[in-house]
N, C-alpha and C positions, 0 to 999 in steps of 0.2 A: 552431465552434472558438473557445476561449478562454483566454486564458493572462497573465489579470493577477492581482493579488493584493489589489485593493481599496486603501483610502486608508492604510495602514498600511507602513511601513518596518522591517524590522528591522538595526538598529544592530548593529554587532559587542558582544558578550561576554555573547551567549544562557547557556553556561553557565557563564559565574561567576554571573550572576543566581542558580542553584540550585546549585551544586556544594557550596557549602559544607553546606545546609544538613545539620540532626542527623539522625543515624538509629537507632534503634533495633530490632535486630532479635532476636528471640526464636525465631522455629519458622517452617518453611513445610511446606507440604502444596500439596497437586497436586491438580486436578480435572476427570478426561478430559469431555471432550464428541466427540459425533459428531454428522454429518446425511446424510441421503443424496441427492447432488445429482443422480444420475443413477442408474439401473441398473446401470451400468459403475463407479460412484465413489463410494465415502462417504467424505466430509471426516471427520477426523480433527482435534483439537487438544486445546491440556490450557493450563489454567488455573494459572496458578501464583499460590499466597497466600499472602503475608509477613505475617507477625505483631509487633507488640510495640506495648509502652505504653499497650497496652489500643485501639491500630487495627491496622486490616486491608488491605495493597495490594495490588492483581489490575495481572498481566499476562497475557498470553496466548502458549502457543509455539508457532508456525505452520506447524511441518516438516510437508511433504509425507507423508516416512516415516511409516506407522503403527505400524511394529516398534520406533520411536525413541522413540514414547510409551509412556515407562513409567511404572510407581507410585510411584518414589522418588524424590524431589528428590536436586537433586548437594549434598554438602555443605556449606553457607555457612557463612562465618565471622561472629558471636552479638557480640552485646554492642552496647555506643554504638561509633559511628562517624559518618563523612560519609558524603553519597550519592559524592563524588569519591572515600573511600578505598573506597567497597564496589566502583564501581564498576574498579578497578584493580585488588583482588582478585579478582574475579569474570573480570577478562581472563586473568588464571595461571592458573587452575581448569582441571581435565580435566572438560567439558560433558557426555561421553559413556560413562566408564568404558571398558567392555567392547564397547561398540558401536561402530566405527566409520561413521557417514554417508557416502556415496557423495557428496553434494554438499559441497562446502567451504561454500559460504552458508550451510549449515544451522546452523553457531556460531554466524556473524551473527544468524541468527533465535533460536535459543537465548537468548545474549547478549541481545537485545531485550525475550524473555520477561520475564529477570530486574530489568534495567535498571526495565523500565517498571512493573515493579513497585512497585520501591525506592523510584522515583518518586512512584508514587500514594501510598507507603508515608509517605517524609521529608513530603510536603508535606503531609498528612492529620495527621502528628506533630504539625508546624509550625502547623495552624491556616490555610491559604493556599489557595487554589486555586492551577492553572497557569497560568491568563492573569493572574492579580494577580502574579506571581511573576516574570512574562519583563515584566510593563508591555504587554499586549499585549488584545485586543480580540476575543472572537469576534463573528462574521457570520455571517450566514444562509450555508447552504452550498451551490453549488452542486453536483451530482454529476451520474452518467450511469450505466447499469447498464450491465455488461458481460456479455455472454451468447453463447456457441456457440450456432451454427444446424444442428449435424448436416451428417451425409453421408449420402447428398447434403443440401444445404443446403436449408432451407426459412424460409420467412417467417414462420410458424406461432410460434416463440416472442419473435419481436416483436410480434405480433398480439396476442397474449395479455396482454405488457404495457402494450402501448398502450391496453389495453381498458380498464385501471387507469388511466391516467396520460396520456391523448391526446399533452400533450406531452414526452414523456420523450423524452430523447436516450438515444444510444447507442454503445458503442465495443466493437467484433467483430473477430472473428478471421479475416479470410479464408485459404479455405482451395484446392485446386483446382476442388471443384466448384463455385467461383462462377465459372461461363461467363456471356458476354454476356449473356443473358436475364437471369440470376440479377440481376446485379450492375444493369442496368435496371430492375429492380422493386424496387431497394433505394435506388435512385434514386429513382423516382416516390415513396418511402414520405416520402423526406426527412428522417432522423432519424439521421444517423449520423456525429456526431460525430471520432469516431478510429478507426484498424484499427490492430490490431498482428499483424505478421506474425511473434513469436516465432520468430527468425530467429537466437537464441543458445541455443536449449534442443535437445540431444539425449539419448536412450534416457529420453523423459518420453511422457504419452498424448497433450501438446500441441506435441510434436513438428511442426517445421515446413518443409519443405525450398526452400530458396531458389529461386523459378520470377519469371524476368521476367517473361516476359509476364503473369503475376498482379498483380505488382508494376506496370507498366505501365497493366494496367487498373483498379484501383483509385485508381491516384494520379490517375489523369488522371478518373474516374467522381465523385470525391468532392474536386473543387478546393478545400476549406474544411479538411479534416478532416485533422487528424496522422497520421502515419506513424511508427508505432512499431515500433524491434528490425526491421529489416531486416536480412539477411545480403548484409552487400558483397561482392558477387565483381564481377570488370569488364561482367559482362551485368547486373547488377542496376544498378550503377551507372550503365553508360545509361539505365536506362528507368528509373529516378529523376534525375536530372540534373535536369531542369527542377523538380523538386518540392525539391529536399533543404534549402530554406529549412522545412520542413513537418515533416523527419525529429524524431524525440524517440527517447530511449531511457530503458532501464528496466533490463534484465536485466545490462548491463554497469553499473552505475553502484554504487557500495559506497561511497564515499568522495572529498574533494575532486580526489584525485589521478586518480583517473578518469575526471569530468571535463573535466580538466585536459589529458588523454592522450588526447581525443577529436580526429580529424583534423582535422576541423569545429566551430567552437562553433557551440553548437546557441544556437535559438532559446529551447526549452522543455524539461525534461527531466521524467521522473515519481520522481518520490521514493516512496520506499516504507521508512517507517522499518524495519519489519525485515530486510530487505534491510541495510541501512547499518548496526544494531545497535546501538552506542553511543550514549547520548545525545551526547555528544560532538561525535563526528563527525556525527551530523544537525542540532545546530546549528551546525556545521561548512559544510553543505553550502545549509541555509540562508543563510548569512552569503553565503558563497562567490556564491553565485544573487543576492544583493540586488545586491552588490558590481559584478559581472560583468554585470548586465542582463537575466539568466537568467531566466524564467519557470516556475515548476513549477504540477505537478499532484499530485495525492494515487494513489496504488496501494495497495490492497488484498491480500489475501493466505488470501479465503475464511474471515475468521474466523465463529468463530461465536460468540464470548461476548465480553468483554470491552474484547477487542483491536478491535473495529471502531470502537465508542463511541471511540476513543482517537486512531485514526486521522482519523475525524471532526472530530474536537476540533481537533486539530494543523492538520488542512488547514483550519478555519475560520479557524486564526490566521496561516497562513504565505498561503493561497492559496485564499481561498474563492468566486472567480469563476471558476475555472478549470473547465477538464472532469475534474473527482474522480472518480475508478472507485473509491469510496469508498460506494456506496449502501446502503441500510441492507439487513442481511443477506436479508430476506425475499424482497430482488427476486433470490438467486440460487435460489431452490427452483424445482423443475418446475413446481410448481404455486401461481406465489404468491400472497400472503392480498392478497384485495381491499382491504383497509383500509390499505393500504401508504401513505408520506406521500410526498407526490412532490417533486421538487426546483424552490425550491430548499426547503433542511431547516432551520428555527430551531432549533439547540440550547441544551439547558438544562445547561449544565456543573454539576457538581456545587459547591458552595461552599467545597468545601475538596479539595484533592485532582490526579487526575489522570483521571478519570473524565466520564460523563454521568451526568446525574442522571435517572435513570428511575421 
């Protein structure tokens, strides 16, 4: 368990650093990608690419919905501007037309798409990478792959990655069938970073129902490791009591007021810029974290193209000794490529931009 952010400070007024900067924008276009992570799930997402002045800036949109991925971009408003006025149009916009999303976060993730476009977009205009732009430093990364064990639960796709990567850590999802035995060999394995018991998501496949005694025995099984997105009811909160310096959360967290509206200040929380959407507001919540003594972590969001590279980048610069569930995409296939790099990860940011330079 780890929740520092290395020898670096972030000083308030992350976005005036970029807000100002030009933007020009021309045309966008769309580019689905899929993968198939299970039998049961193939990830879905779409590329979005902003044009003009003769560059090109990739964001990624992360919705779960596959029906929400469509072929048409929403209509942006063309011409010079700021990243701060696009981004303030872009807030008015109807993101979805005719489709309504069942999750409200899905703007948020939408909104992120485009955001982090714009971004890669002005500073590519600009001439600037990102970490020259905030005065900021990337670092070797550290991350953790996060991977379901099935029902019943087996050790088999930690095996598999350890095979790669002996020491890779790990941040799972426990579920009911980790009975005593289970959760004793996941001990002996010694690699398990954090659990998240998805304790705020209903009519999802990761759906999770709030059971103490699970809760009990994990906390008490894994004395090191986070505890992430519990559901408090008075029986969960017994049998986390002694742990809840441990707790983090993820699923409630959008912005600083959230935060802020948490019963407990937490020790560590995970950011997950799509989730939060605005550039804005996530150097919002960065500040917020320096300020407060907060510790973060990086969350992911299953990309599979450009959005992960990005998340990468960011948690190298806000939080790159933490436990990142940020690893690079391949460790989430069934079957992944032996050549995988293991953590922690040296990235080579692009020289101008918002981007990894692959």
């Amino acid at each position: 368990m780890s929740a520092t952010r290395g020898d670096q400070t972030v000083a308030g007024g992350l976005w005036a650093r970029v807000r100002d900067l030009p933007l020009t924008l021309e045309q966008v276009e769309l580019e689905p990608l899929r993968a198939a992570f299970s039998p049961e799930f193939e990830r879905r997402t779409t590329v979005v690419q902003l044009h003009g002045a003769g560059h090109e800036g990739l964001g990624e949109d992360v919705i779960y919905d596959p029906d929400l991925h469509v072929a048409d971009p929403i209509a942006l408003p063309t011409g010079e501007m700021t990243l701060a006025s696009f981004s303030a149009r872009l807030g008015e916009l109807d993101l979805f037309g005719a489709l309504t999303p069942e999750q409200p976060a899905y703007r948020r993730y939408r909104i992120w798409a485009y955001e982090s476009a714009a971004l890669d977009l002005a500073l590519r205009q600009a001439g600037i990478s990102l970490h020259a732009a905030l005065r900021l430093r990337p670092q070797p990364l550290r991350f953790v792959v996060s991977t379901r064990l099935g029902d019943p639960a087996s050790l088999d796709p930690l095996k598999l990655r350890l095979a790669i990567a002996p020491g890779m850590r790990f941040k799972l999802d426990p579920t009911v069938s980790w009975d005593d035995a289970f959760v004793a060999s996941l001990v002996d394995l010694g690699v398990v970073d954090s659990v998240d018991l998805k304790g705020f998501y209903e009519g999802t496949i990761v759906d999770n129902p709030a059971d103490p005694e699970l809760y009990r025995r994990v906390a008490e099984a894994f004395p090191d490791a986070w505890i992430e997105d519990p559901k408090l009811t008075p029986q969960t909160e017994e049998a986390l009591a002694p742990h809840m310096g441990r707790v983090t959360w993820d699923a409630p967290i959008h912005e600083v007021g959230d935060i802020e509206a948490l019963a407990i200040k937490p020790r560590c929380i995970n950011v997950k810029p799509s989730r939060i959407g605005s550039l804005q507001d996530l150097f919002a919540v960065y500040e917020h974290c320096e300020r407060e003594g907060i510790a973060c972590y990086g969350g992911g969001q299953s990309e599979l193209g450009v959005g992960r590279g990005q998340i990468q980048y960011l948690a190298s610069l806000f939080h790159p000794d933490a436990s990142n569930d940020v690893a690079p995409s391949g460790w989430n296939l069934p079957d992944p490529p032996k050549d995988l790099p293991g953590s922690p990860l040296t990235l080579a940011p692009a020289p101008v931009g918002f981007r990894l330079d692959h």
